[in-house]
C-alpha positions as CSV (number, residue, x, y, z in Angstrom):
1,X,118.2,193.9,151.9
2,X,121.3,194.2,149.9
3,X,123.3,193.3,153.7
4,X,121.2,190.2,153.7
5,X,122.5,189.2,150.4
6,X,125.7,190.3,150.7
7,X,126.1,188.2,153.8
8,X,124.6,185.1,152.0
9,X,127.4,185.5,148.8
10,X,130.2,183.6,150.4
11,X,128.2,180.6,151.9
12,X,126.7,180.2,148.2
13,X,130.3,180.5,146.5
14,X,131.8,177.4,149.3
15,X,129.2,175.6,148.1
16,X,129.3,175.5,144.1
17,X,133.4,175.4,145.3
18,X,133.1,172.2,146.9
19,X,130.4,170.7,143.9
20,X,133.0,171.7,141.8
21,X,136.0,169.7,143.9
22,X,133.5,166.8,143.8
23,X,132.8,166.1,140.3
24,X,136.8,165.7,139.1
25,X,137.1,163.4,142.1
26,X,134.4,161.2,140.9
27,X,135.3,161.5,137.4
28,X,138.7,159.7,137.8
29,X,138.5,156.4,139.0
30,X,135.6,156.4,136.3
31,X,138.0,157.1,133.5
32,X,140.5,154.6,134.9
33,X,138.3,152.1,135.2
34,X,137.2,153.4,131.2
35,X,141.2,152.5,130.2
36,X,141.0,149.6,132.0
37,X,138.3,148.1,130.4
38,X,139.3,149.4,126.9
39,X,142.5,147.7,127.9
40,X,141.3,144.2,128.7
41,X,139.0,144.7,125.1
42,X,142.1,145.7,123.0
43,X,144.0,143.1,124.6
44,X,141.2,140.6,124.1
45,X,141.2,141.6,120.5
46,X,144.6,141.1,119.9
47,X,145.3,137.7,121.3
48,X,142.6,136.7,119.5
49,X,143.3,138.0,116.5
50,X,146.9,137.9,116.9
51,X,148.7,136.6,119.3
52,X,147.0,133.2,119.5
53,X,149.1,132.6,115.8
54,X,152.7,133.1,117.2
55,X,154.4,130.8,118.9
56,X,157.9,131.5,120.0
57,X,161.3,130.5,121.7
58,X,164.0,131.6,122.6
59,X,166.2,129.0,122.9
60,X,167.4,129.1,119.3
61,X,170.5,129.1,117.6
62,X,172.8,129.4,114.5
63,X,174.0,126.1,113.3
64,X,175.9,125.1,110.3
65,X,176.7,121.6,109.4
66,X,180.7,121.6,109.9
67,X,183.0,119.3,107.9
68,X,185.9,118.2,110.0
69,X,188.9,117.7,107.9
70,X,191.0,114.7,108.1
71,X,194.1,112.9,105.8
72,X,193.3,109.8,104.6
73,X,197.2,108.7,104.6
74,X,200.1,109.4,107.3
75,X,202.8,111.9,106.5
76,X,204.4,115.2,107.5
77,X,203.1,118.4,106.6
78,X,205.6,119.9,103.7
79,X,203.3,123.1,102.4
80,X,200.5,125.0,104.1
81,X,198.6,127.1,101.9
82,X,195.6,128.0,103.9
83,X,195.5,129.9,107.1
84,X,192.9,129.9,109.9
85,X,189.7,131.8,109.4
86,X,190.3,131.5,105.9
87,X,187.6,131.4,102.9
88,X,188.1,128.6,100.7
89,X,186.3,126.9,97.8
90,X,185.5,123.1,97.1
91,X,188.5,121.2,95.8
92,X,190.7,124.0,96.6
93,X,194.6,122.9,97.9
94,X,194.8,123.2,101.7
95,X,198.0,121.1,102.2
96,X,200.0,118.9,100.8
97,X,201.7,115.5,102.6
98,X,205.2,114.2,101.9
99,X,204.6,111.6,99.6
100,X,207.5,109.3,98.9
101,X,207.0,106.9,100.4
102,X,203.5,106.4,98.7
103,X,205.4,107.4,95.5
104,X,207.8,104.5,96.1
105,X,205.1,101.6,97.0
106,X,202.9,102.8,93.3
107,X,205.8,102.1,91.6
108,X,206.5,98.7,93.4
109,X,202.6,98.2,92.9
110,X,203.1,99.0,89.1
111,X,206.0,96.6,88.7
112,X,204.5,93.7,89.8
113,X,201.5,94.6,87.2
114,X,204.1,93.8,85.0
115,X,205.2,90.6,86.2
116,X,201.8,89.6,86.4
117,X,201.8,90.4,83.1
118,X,204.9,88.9,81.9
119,X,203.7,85.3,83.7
120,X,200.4,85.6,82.3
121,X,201.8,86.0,78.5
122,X,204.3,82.5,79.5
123,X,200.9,81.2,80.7
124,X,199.3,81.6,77.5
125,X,202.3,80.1,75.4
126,X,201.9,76.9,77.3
127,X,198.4,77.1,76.8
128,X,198.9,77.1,73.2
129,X,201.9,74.2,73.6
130,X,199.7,72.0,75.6
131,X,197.0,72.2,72.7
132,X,199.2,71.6,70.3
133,X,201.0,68.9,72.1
134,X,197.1,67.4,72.0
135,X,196.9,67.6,68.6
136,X,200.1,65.8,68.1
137,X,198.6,63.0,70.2
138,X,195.4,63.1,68.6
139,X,197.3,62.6,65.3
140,X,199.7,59.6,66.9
141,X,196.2,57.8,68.1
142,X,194.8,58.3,64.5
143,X,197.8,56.3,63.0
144,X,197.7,53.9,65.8
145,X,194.0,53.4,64.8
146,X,194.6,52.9,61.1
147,X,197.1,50.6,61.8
148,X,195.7,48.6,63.9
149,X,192.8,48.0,61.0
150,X,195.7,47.7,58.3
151,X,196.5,44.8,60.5
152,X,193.7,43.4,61.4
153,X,192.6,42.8,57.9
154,X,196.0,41.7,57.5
155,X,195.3,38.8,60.0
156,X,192.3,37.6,59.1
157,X,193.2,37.1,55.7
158,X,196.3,35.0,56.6
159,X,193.8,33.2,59.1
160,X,192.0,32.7,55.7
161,X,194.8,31.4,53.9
162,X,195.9,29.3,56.6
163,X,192.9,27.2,56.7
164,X,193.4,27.3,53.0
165,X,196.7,25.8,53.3
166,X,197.9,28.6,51.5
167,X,200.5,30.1,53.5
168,X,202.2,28.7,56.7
169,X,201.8,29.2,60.6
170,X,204.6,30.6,60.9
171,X,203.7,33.7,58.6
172,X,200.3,33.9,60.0
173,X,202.0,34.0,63.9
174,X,204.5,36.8,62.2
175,X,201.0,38.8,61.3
176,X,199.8,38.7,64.9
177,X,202.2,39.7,66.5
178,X,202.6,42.6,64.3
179,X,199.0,43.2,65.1
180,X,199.4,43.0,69.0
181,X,202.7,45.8,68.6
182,X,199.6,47.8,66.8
183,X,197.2,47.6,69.2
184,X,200.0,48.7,72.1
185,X,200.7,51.5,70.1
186,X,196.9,52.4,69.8
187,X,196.5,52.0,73.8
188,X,199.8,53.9,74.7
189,X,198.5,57.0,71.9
190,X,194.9,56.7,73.8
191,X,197.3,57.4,76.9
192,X,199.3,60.0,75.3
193,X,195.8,62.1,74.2
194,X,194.7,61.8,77.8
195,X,197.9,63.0,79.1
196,X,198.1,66.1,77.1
197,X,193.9,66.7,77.7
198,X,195.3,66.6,81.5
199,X,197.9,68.9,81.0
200,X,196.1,71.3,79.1
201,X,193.5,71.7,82.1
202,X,196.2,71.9,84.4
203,X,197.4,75.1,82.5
204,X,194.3,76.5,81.8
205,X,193.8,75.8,85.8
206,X,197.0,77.7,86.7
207,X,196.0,81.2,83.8
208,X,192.6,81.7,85.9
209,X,194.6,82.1,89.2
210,X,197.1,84.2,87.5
211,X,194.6,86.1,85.8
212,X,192.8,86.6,89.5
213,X,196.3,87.8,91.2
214,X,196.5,90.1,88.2
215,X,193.4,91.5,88.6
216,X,194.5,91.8,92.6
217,X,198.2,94.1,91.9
218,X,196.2,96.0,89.5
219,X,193.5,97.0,92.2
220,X,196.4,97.7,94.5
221,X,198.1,100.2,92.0
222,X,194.9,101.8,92.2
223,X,194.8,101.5,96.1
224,X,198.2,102.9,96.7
225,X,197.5,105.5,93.6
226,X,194.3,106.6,95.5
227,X,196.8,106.9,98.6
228,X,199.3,108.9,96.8
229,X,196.7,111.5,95.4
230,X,196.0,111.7,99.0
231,X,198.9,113.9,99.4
232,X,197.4,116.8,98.7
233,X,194.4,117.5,100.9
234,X,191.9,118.7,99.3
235,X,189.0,121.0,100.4
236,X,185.5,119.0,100.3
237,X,183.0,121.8,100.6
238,X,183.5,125.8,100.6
239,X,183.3,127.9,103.7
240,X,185.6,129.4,106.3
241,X,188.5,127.3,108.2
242,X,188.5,127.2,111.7
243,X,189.4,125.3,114.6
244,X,193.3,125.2,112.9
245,X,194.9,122.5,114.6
246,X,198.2,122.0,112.9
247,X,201.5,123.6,112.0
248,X,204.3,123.0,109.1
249,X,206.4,120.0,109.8
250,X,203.8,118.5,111.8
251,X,202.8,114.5,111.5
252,X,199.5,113.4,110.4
253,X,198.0,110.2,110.5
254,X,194.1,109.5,109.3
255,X,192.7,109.8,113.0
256,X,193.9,113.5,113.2
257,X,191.5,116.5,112.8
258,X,193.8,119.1,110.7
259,X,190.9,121.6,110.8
260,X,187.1,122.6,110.6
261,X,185.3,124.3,107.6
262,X,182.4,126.0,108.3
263,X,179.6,126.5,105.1
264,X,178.6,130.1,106.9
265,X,176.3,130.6,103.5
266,X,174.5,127.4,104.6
267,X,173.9,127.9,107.8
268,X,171.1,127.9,109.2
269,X,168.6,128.6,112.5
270,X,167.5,125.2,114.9
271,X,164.9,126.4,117.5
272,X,163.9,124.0,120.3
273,X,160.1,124.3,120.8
274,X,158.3,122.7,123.5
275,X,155.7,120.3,122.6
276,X,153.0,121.7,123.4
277,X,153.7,124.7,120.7
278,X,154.0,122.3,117.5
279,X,150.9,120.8,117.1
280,X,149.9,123.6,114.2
281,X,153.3,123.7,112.9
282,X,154.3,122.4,109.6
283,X,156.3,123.2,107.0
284,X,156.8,126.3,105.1
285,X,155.7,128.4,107.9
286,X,156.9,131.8,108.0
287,X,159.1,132.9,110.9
288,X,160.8,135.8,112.5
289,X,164.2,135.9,113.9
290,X,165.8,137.6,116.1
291,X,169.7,137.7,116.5
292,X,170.7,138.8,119.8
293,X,174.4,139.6,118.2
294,X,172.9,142.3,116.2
295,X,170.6,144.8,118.6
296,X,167.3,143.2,117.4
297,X,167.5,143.3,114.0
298,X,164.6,141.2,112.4
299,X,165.2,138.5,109.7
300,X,162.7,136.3,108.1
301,X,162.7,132.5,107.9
302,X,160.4,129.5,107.0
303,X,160.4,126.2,108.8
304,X,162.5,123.3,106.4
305,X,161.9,120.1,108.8
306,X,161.0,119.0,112.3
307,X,163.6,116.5,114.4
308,X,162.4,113.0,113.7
309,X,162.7,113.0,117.8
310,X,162.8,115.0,120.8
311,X,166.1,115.6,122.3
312,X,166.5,114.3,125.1
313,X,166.1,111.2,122.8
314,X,169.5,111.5,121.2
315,X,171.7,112.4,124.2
316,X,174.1,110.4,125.7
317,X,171.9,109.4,128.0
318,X,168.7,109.4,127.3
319,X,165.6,109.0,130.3
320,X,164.8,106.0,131.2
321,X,160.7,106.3,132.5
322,X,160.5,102.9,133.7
323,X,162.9,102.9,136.8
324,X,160.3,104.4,139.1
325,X,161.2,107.9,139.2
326,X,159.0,109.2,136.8
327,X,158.6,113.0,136.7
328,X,157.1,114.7,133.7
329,X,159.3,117.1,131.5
330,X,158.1,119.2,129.0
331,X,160.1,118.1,126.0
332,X,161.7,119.9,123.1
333,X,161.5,119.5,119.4
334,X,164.2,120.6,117.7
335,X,162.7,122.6,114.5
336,X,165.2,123.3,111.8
337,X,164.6,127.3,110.3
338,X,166.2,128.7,106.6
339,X,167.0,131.9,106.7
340,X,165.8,133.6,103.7
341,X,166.2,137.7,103.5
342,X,169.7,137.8,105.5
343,X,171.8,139.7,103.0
344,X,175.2,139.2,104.3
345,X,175.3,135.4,105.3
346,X,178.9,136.4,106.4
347,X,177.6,137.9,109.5
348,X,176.2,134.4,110.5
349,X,177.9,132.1,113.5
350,X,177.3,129.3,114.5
351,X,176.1,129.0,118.4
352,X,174.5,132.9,118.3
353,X,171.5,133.0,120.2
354,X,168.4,133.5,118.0
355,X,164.5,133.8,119.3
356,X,162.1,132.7,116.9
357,X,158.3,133.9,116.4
358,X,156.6,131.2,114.3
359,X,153.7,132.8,112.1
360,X,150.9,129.8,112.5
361,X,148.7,131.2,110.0
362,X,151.5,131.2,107.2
């Protein structure tokens, strides 16, 4: 009996080995089909949840809006007094021109101010003779005019006393003829008022032109003063110099571009989105940024404005649909980003590569 059972113990013990064996081996694919489908659930989750709010680019980058510096007036460079890569503050000195020549032409443009002036003063003395030189002939034709009565009267009453037999022809023609030299006189001071009335306008004609071309030298002492401020050139904005272009002793003229200054502090992120990721983008949006330049470092932005167009609209070329080649091109809309927790803004170039994560639900 116990050789019977004894002979039975190691066909019992392969058994319950090989129920053993099979129960791990169905028990795997189970649990990876478990972590599978816990997988697809969390992922399910999280695009729902999450991932459907973000959309991002990557082709993003720092721009600043650079201020290319130019001389208004030709000249050679005398002083330098910035150097490139330099930080400099609006209205700071940069450089100054050799000026005199300009110096020389403001002071020709001041002195003929002055004979402008000096013309307009004689212009205004015969102003004042010509009025008086009506007056006078005013005064002449009032004389004339009470003479010519004094005679008049004169007349007629030796016409009366004539007819009277009172006094003789001879008188009475004497009277006349005084009274015809009177009424010459009146006619030729008649003449003499209209004259000087003629002149007078005349003048007064000739002081509004020279009060025009003295209104015209005084705008040019401004024009060549403007010119000779020029001299020193001036910074417009602050940032850093770059792109230093020119030397001491060099020649300028108002085409040349001396040098760039860049507003770093203002610069800020443009990221080029396709269409079909701004239809629930607006501004104000929060958005995270990534600078490739420093080892994935996160910043925070919000969106400030959207291009008014796409751009391919504002290249050189742009696409022109109707010429029978049509293919269809997703476009991009160039989405301007302010940085707004970067602490050092000095760190910031323009042209680093940036990816962008736009938060929709901001």
């Amino acid at each position: 009996m116990s050789e019977s059972i004894n002979s039975q113990t190691p066909v019992a013990q392969s058994v319950s080995s090989d129920i053993i064996e099979k129960k791990p081996a169905k028990l795997i694919p189970r649990l990876v089909m478990l972590a599978i489908l816990i997988a697809m659930i969390a992922g399910a989750i999280y695009y729902f949840t999450v991932f459907r709010y973000f959309q991002s680019t990557d082709n993003a980058y720092v721009k600043a809006d650079v201020t290319w510096v130019v001389p208004r007036v030709s000249g050679e460079i005398t002083s330098l007094l910035v150097t490139d890569n330099q930080v400099v503050k609006a209205g700071q000195v940069l450089m100054k021109l050799d000026d005199r020549d300009t110096q020389a032409r403001y002071a020709q443009a001041e002195a003929m101010v002055g004979v402008k002036e000096s013309a307009l003063g004689v212009q205004q003395q015969n102003e004042i003779a010509a009025q008086a030189s009506i007056a006078q002939a005013n005064a002449g034709l009032d004389a004339a005019n009470a003479e010519v009565i004094r005679l008049k009267k004169d007349f007629d009453r030796y016409q009366a006393l004539l007819n009277d037999g009172v006094t003789t022809r001879q008188r009475l023609e004497t009277v006349q003829a005084q009274y015809s030299s009177a009424m010459a006189q009146q006619a030729s001071a008649r003449a003499a008022v209209a004259s000087a009335t003629a002149q007078a306008a005349s003048v007064h004609a000739g002081r509004a032109q020279m009060n025009a071309d003295l209104k015209s030298s005084e705008a040019n002492v401004q024009l060549v003063g403007v010119d000779t401020s020029s001299a020193e050139v001036i910074a417009p904005i602050s940032g850093t110099v770059g792109s230093f272009a020119v030397r001491l002793g060099s020649r300028v003229n108002p085409q040349s571009r001396m040098m760039a200054i860049v507003p770093i502090n203002d610069a800020y992120v443009e990221a080029n989105f396709k269409e079909t990721q701004i239809g629930q983008m607006k501004v104000g949006q929060k958005v995270n940024l990534t600078f490739d330049a420093y080892h994935g470092q996160k910043f925070h932005g919000h969106i400030q404005s959207f291009s008014p167009a796409s751009g391919s609209t504002f290249s050189l070329m742009p696409p022109d649909n109707a010429t029978g080649n049509f293919n269809k091109v997703v476009q991009r809309i160039p989405v301007r980003i302010v940085i707004d927790d970067m602490p050092d803004r000095q760190k910031l170039r323009p042209g680093l590569s940036v990816s962008a994560e736009v938060d929709l639900r901001s």
